[in-house]
C-alpha positions as CSV (number, residue, x, y, z in Angstrom):
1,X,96.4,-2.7,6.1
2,X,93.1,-1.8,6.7
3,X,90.6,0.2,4.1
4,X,88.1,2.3,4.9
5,X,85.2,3.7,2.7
6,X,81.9,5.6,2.6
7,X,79.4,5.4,0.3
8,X,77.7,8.5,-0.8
9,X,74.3,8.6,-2.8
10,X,74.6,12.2,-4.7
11,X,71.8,13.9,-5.7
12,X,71.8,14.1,-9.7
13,X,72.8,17.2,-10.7
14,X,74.9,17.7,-7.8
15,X,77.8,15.7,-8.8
16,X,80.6,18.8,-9.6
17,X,79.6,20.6,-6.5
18,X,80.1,17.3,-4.8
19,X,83.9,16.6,-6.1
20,X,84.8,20.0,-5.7
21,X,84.1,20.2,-2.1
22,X,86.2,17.4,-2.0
23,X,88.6,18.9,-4.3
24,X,88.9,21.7,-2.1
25,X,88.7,20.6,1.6
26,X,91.6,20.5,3.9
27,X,91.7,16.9,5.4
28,X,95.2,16.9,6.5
29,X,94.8,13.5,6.3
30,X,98.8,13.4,5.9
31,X,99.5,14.7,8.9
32,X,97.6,11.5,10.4
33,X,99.6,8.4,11.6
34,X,98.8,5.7,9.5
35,X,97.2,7.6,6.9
36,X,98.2,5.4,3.4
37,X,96.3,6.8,0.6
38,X,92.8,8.6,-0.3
39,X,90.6,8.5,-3.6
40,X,87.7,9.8,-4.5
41,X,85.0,7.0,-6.5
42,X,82.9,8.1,-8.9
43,X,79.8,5.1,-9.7
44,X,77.4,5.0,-11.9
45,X,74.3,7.1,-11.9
46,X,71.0,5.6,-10.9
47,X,68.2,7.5,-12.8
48,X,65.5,6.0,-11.3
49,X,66.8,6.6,-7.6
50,X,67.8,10.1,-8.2
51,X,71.4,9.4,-7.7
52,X,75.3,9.2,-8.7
53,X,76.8,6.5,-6.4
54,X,80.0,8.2,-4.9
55,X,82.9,6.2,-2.3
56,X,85.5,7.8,-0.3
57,X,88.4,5.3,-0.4
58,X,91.5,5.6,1.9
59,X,94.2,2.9,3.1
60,X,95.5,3.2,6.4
61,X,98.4,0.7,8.1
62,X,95.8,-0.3,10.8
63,X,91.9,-0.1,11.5
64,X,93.4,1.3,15.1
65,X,95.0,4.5,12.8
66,X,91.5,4.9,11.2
67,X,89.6,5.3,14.7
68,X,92.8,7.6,15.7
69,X,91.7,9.4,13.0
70,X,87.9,10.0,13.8
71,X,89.1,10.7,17.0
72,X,91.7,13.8,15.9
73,X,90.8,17.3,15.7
74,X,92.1,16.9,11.8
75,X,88.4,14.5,11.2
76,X,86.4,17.4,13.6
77,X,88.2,19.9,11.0
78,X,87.3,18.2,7.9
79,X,83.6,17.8,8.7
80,X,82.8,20.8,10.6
81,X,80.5,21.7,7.8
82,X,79.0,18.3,6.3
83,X,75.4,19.3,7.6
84,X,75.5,22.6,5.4
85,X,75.1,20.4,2.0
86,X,72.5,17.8,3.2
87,X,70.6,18.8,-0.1
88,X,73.7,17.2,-2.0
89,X,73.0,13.5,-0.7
90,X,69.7,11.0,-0.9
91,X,70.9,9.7,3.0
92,X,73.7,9.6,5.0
93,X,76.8,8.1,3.6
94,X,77.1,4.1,4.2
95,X,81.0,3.2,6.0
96,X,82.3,-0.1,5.0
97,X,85.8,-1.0,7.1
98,X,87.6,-3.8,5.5
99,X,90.8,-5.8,6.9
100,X,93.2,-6.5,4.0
101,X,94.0,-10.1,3.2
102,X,97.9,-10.8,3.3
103,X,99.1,-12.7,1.0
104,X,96.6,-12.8,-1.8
């Protein structure tokens, strides 16, 4: 199993526009092989940054189906518009892969 996450620094204020683009996309993330499980983090807000601290959180069988995935025209689908809500974040979002541990 392999996990894969962004980190998203939301603008405060911009938090409900921020989950309902989620809310509303169409990721067809279950038409993906390998595709496990998504969910959307919500943090804590950091007043003096300006920010809500946001991850996207999804389990896959392999870190193989996850690049499969960036590669599909499914990914090119789901972020054909990112760069129209650049106001929304402080920066770019921050991927962290991690390899699950078997057996623990």
């Amino acid at each position: 199993m392999f996990i894969a996450m962004n980190r998203f620094k939301v603008t405060i204020g911009s938090e409900a526009e921020f989950e309902s683009v989620w809310r509303n996309r169409d990721s067809s993330l279950s038409e993906v092989p390998g595709f496990v499980e998504f969910r959307l983090l919500r943090g804590r807000e950091n007043a003096e940054e300006g920010y809500t601290l946001f991850s996207s959180h999804t389990i896959w069988r392999s870190e193989e189906d996850v690049l499969g995935w960036t590669k599909s025209e499914q990914f090119r689908a789901a972020h054909r518009n990112a760069g129209d809500r650049k106001t929304m974040y402080k920066g770019p979002p921050v991927f962290e892969g991690f390899q699950v541990v078997d057996g623990i």
